[in-house]
C-alpha positions as CSV (number, residue, x, y, z in Angstrom):
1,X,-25.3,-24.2,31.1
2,X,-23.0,-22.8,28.3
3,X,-23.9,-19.0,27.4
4,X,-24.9,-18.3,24.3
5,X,-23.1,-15.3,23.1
6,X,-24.2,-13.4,20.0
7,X,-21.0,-12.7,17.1
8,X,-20.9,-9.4,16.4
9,X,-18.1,-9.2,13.8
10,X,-17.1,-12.5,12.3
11,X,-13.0,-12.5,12.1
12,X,-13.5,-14.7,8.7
13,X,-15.7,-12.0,7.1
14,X,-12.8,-9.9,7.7
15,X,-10.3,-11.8,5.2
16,X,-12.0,-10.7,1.9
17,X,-11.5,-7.0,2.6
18,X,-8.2,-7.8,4.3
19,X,-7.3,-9.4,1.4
20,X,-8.6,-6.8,-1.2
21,X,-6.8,-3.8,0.9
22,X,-3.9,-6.1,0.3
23,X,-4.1,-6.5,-3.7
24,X,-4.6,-2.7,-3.6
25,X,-1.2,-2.0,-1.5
26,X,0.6,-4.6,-3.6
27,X,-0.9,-2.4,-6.8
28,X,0.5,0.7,-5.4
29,X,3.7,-1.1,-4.6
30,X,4.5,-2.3,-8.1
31,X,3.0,1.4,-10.1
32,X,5.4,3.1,-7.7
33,X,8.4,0.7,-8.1
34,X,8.0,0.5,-11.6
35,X,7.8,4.2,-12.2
36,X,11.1,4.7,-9.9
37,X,12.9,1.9,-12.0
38,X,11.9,3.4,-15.2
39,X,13.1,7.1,-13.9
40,X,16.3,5.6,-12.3
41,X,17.0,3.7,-15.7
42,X,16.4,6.7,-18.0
43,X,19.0,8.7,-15.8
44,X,21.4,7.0,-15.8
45,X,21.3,6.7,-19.6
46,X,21.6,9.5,-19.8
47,X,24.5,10.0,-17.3
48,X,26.0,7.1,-17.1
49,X,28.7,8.5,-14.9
50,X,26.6,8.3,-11.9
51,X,26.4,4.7,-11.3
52,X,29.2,2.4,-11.6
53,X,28.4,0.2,-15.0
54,X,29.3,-2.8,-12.8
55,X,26.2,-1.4,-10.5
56,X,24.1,-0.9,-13.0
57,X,24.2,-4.3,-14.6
58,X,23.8,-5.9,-11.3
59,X,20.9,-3.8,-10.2
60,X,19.2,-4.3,-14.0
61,X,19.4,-0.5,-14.7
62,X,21.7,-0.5,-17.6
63,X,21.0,-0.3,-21.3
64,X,21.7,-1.7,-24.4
65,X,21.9,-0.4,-27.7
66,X,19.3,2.3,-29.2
67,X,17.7,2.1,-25.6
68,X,20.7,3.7,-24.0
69,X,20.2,6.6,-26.5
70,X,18.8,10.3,-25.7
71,X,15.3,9.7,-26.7
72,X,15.0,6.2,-25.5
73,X,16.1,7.0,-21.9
74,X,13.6,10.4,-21.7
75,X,11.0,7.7,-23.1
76,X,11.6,6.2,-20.0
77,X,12.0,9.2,-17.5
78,X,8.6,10.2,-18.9
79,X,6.8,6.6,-19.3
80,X,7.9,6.6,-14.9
81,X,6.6,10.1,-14.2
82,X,3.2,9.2,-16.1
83,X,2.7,6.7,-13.7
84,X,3.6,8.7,-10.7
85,X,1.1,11.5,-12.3
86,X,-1.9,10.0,-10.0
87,X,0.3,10.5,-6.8
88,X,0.9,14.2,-7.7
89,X,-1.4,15.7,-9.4
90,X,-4.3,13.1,-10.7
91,X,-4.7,11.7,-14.2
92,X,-7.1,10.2,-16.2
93,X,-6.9,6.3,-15.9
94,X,-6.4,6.2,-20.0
95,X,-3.1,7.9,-19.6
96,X,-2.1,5.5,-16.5
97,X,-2.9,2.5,-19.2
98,X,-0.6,3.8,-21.9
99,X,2.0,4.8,-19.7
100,X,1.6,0.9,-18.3
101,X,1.4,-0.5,-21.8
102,X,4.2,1.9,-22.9
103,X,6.5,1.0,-20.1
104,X,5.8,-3.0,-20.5
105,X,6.7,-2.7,-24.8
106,X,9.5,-0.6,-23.8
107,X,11.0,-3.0,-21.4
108,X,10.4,-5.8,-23.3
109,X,12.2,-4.2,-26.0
110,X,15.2,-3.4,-24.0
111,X,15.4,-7.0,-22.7
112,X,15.7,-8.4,-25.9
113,X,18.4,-5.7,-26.9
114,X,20.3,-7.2,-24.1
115,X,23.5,-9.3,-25.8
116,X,22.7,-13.4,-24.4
117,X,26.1,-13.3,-22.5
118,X,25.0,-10.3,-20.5
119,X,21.0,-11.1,-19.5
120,X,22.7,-12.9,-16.4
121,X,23.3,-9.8,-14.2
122,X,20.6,-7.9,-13.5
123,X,18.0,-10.2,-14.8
124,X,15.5,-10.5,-11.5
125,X,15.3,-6.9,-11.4
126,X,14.6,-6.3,-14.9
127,X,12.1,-9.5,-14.7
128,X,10.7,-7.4,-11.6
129,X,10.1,-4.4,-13.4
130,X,8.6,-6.3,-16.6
131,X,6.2,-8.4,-14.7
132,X,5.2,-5.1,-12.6
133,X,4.2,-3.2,-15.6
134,X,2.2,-6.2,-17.0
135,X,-0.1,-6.5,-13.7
136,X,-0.3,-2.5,-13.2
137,X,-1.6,-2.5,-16.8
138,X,-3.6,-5.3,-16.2
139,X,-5.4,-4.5,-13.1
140,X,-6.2,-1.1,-14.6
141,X,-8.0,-3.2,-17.9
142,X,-10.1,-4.7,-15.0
143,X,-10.9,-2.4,-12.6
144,X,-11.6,0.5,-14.8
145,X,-9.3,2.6,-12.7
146,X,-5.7,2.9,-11.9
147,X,-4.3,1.7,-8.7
148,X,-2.6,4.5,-7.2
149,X,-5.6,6.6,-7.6
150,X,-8.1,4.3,-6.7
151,X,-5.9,3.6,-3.4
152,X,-5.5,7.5,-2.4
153,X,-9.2,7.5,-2.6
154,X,-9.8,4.6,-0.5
155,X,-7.3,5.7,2.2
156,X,-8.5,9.4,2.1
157,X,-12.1,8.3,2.4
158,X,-11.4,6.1,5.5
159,X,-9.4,9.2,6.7
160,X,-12.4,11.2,6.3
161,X,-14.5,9.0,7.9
162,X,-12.8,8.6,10.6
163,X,-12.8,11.9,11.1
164,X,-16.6,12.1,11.3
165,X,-16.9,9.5,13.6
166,X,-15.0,11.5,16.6
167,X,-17.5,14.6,15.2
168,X,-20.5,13.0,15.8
169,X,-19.0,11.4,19.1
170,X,-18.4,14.7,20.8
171,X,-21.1,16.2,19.5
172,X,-23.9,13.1,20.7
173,X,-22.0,10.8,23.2
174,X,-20.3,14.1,24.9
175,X,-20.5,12.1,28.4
176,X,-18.9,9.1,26.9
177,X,-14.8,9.1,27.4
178,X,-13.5,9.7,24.0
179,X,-10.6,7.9,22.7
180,X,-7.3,8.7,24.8
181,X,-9.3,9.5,27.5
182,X,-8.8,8.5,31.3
183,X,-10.9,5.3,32.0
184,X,-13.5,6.8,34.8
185,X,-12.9,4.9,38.0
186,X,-15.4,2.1,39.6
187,X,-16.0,-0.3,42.1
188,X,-16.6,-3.7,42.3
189,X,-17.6,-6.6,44.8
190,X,-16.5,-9.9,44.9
191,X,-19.6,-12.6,44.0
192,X,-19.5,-13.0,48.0
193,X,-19.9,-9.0,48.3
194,X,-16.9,-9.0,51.0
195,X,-14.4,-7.9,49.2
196,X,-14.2,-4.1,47.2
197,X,-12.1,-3.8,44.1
198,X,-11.4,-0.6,42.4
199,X,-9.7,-0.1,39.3
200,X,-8.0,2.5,40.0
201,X,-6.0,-0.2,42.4
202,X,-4.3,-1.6,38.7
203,X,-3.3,1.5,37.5
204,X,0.0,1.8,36.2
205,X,0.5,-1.6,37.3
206,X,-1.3,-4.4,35.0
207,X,-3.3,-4.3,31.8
208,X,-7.3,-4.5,33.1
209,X,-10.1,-6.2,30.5
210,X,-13.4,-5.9,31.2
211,X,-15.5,-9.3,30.1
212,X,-19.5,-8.7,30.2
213,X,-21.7,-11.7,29.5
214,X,-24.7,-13.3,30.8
215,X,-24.2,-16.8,32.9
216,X,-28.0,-17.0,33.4
């Protein structure tokens, strides 16, 4: 007779929130690689010296026109640190939006200010950056919320919790071994009852699993 044994946690129940936690890292990803781009760009309009212009057209950071001037490239600087605000210090999500709408018109602009023979070099990275500012500002127009802060939340509640879990554990379960802990050592007889088995035998030696079920 087959057991029967009861599923506590079904693995495909798992893939929504796996793949929600996985938008949100991506969300985070793009805000913070957009932000950089957009701070690296500004600089180096500003000193242009830095970066070889061969570099910079092959990474996508170089400028054309009235967006390589002063204003322009602190547009930029400040558009990237906007973004990054949630990171340091908090923001309200309308300012996130702007800053995400500001960078997208912004870099949209400097695209098109771009001469045709020189969009070749550099374009995946500028495509990057442009397609990153459209989802960040995007996903904050549907969630409500922008995506940094709503994933420092998310990872300093489960951080929190975590933390009260081991509370409660030593306070209520103190016999239990806690995590880290030395299994406590046991002994077991063979189905025949002849032959003793002690897990302390396999230590340091071979990975042990224990397997309870009912065969009844």
């Amino acid at each position: 007779m087959k057991p029967n044994y009861e599923t506590v946690v079904d693995t495909w129940e798992l893939l929504p929130l796996a793949f929600a936690m996985g938008i949100h890292a991506l969300i985070i990803a793009l805000q913070i690689g957009l932000a950089t781009f957009l701070v690296i760009s500004g600089a180096l309009a500003l000193r242009p010296s830095i970066v070889p212009p061969a570099w910079q057209r092959s990474l996508g950071l170089s400028v054309e026109g009235a967006q390589s001037s002063r204003g322009a490239a602190l547009l930029r600087i400040g558009l990237g640190v906007l973004l990054l605000l949630p990171l340091l210090v908090g923001a309200p999500t309308l300012v996130s939006l702007l800053a995400g709408l500001g960078a997208f018109a912004v870099l949209l602009i400097g695209e098109r200010a771009i001469p045709a023979e020189s969009r070749r070099r550099g374009r995946l990275a500028r495509g990057a950056a442009l397609l990153a500012a459209a989802v960040v500002a995007l996903f904050i127009v549907w969630e409500g919320e922008d995506g940094l802060a709503l994933g420092i939340a998310l990872s300093t509640n489960m951080q929190e919790w975590r933390v009260r879990e081991l509370e409660w554990q030593h306070e209520n379960d103190v016999e239990a071994p806690k995590v880290g802990d030395l299994a406590p050592d046991f002994e077991l007889h063979d189905p025949n009852g002849e032959t003793a088995v002690r897990l302390s035998d396999y230590r340091d030696q071979r990975p042990v699993v224990l397997v309870f079920g009912s065969y009844t």
